[in-house]
C-alpha positions in Angstrom: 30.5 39.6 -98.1 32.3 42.9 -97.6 33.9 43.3 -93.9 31.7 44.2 -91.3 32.3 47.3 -89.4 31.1 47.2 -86.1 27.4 48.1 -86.8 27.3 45.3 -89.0 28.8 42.8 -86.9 26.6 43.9 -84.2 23.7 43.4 -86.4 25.1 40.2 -87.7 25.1 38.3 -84.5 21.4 39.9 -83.8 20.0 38.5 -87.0 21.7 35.1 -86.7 20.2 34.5 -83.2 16.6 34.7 -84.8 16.6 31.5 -86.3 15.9 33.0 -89.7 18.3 32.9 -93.4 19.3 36.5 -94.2 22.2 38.5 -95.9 24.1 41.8 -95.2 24.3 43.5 -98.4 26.8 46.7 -98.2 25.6 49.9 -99.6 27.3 52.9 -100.5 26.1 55.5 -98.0 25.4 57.9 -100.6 23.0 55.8 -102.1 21.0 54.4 -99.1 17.9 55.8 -99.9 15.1 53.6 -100.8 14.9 54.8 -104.7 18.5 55.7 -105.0 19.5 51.5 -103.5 17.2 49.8 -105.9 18.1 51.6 -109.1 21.8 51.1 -108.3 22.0 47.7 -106.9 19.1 46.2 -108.8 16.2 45.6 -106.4 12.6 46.1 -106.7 11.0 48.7 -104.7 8.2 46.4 -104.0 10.6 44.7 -102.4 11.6 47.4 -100.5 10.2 48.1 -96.5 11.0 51.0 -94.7 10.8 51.4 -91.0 9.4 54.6 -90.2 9.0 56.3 -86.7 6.1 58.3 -85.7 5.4 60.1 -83.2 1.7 60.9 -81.7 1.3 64.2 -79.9 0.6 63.9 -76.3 2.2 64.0 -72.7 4.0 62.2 -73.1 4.4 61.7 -76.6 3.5 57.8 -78.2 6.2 56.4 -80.2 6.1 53.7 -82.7 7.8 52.0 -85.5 6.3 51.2 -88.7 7.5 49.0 -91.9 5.9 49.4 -95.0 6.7 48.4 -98.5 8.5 51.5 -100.5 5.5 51.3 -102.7 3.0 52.4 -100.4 2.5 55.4 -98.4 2.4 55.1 -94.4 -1.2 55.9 -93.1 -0.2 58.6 -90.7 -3.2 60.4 -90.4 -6.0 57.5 -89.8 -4.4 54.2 -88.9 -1.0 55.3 -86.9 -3.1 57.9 -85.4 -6.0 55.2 -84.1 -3.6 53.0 -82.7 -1.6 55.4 -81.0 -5.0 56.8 -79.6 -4.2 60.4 -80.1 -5.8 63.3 -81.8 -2.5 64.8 -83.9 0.3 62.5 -85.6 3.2 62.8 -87.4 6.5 61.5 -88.5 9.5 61.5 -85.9 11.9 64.6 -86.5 15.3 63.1 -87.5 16.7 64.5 -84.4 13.8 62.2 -82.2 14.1 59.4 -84.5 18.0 59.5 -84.1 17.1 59.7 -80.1 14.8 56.7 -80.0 16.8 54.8 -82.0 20.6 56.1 -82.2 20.5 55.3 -86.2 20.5 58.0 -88.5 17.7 58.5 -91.0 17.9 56.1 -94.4 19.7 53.2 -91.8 17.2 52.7 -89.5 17.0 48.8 -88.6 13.8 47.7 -87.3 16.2 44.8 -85.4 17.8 47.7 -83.5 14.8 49.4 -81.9 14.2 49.6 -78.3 12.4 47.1 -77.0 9.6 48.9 -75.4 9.0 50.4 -78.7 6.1 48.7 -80.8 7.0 47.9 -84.5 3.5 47.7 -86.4 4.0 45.8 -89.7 2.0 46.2 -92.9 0.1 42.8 -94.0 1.8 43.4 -98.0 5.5 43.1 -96.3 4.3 39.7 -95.2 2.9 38.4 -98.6 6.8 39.4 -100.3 8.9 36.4 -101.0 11.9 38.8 -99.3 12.1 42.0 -98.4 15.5 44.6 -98.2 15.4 46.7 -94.6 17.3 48.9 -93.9 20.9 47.9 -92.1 21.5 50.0 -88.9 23.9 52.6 -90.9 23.7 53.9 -94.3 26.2 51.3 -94.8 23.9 48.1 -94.9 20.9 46.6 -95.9 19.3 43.4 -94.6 17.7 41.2 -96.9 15.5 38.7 -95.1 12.2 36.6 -95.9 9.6 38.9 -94.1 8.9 36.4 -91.6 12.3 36.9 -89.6 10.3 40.2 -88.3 7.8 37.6 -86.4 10.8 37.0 -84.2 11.1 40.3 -83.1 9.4 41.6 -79.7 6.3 44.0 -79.9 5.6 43.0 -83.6 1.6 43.4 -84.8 1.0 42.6 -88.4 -1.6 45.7 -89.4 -4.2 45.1 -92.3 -4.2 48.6 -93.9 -1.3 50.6 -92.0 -0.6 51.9 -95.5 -2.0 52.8 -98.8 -1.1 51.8 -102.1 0.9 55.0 -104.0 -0.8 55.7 -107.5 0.7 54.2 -110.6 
């Protein structure tokens, strides 16, 4: 394993104190985004999940965190929408994602969100052997069985969250 900067190390003892097998892979920052990872380090984007804030638009606004598989799209608009039990949705700006979570966009961890927040899982990340997240930095990725999520406060597994992308 390459040596951990402090994120990582941070990250490290995190991951190891839920119980679950994983690995830090280091990723050159340039190349942290979901497409650009997998074609360069050889990964599946089906084995890909992304944690993606949202926001719903009331007073105060609803936040929540969402981790879909890389091939499927995030179902803002009807299922983020229900839960959060507004009437407008969207996707967290960079600047309130980096707020909420002090990561930057393409690092976001779902093992370094605040604890209030709620982290809504899609069922297919589940039914993957292992699944790459992303690392806390544009500098790592977690790979993890899926199940290491369960460990994590706030989680709801979500039958339908998102939708499957066209071929």
């Amino acid at each position: 394993m390459a040596s951990l900067d402090p994120v990582a190390r941070a990250l490290e003892i995190k991951l190891t104190r839920l119980g679950s097998p994983f690995e830090l892979i280091a990723c050159d920052p340039a190349l942290a985004d979901t497409a650009a990872f997998c074609a360069a380090y050889g990964y599946s984007p089906g084995d890909s999940a992304n944690t993606i804030v949202v926001v719903g638009k009331s007073d105060p606004p609803r936040y929540a965190a969402c981790v879909v598989l890389a091939t499927t799209r995030l179902d803002v608009n009807r299922a983020v929408r229900a839960r959060l039990g507004v009437r407008r949705t969207s996707f967290a700006s960079f600047e309130e994602a980096r707020a909420l979570t002090g990561m930057e966009l393409g690092g976001v961890t779902v093992f370094g969100l605040p604890a209030d927040l709620p982290i809504w899982v899609d069922r297919r990340v589940m039914e993957r052997p292992e699944i790459i997240l992303g690392g806390g930095s544009r500098s790592w990725k977690v790979k993890a069985p899926p199940t290491i999520l369960l460990a994590l406060p706030g989680v709801e597994i979500v039958d339908g969250l998102a939708m499957e992308l066209p071929s």
